[in-house]
C-alpha positions in Angstrom: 15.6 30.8 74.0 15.4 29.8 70.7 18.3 30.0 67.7 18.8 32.8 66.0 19.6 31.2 62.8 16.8 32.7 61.0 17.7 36.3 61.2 20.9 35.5 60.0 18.9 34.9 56.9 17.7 37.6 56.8 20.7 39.4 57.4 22.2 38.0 54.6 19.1 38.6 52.2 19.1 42.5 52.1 15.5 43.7 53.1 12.6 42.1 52.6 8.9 43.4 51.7 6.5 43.3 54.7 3.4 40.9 54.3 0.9 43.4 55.1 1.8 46.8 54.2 4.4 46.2 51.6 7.1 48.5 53.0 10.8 47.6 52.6 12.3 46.9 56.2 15.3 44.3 57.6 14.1 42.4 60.2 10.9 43.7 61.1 7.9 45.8 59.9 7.9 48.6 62.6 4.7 50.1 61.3 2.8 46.9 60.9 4.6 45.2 64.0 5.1 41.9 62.3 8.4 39.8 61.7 9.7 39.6 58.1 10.6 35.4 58.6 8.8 33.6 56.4 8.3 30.9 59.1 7.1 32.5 62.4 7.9 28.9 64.4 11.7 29.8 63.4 11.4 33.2 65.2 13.1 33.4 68.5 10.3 33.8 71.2 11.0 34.9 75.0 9.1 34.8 77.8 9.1 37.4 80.3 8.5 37.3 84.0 6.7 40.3 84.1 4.3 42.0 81.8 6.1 45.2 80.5 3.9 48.3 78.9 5.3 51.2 77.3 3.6 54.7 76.8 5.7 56.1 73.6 4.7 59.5 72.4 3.0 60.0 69.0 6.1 62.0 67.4 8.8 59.8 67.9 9.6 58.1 65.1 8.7 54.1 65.0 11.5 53.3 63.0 13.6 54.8 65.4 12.1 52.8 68.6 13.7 49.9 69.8 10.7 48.6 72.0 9.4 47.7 68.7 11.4 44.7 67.9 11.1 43.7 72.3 7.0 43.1 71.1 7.8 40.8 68.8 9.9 38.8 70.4 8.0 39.2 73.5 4.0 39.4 72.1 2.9 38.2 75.4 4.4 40.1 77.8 4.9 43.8 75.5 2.2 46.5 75.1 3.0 49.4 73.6 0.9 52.1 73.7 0.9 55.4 71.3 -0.1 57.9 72.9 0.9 61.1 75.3 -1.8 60.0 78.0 -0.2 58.3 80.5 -2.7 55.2 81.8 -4.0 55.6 85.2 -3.3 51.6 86.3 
């Protein structure tokens, strides 16, 4: 896995503004789903052996959801849906 030099960074920056909805957030935009680094190749990446999806309910609260940060270390291997509909695959 990669270093994790870069969110050290961050930590030590305050919060950032996200590059597409202009929120203020730490690490991550957890509405926009994309990493506050301002390199990406500096971003730790993980591959998983197994593709993981995850059904979370409307209401709860994306700020609150820690699946959120798992998709973007993980893009390839993360789905999250939104929705109370559970898939039938």
């Amino acid at each position: 896995m990669a270093s994790f030099d870069c969110m050290k960074k961050l930590d030590e920056e305050g919060r950032g503004v996200c590059p597409e909805c202009k929120g203020k957030r730490k690490f991550y935009c957890y509405d926009c789903v994309v990493p506050l680094n301002q390199d990406p190749t500096e971003l730790p990446r993980l591959k998983l052996p197994v593709d993981v999806t995850v059904v979370r309910h409307p209401k709860e609260k994306r700020s609150k959801s820690s699946i959120i940060s798992s998709r973007i270390i993980a893009p390839d291997n993360i789905e999250i849906l939104h929705t109370v509909e559970v898939p039938e695959q």
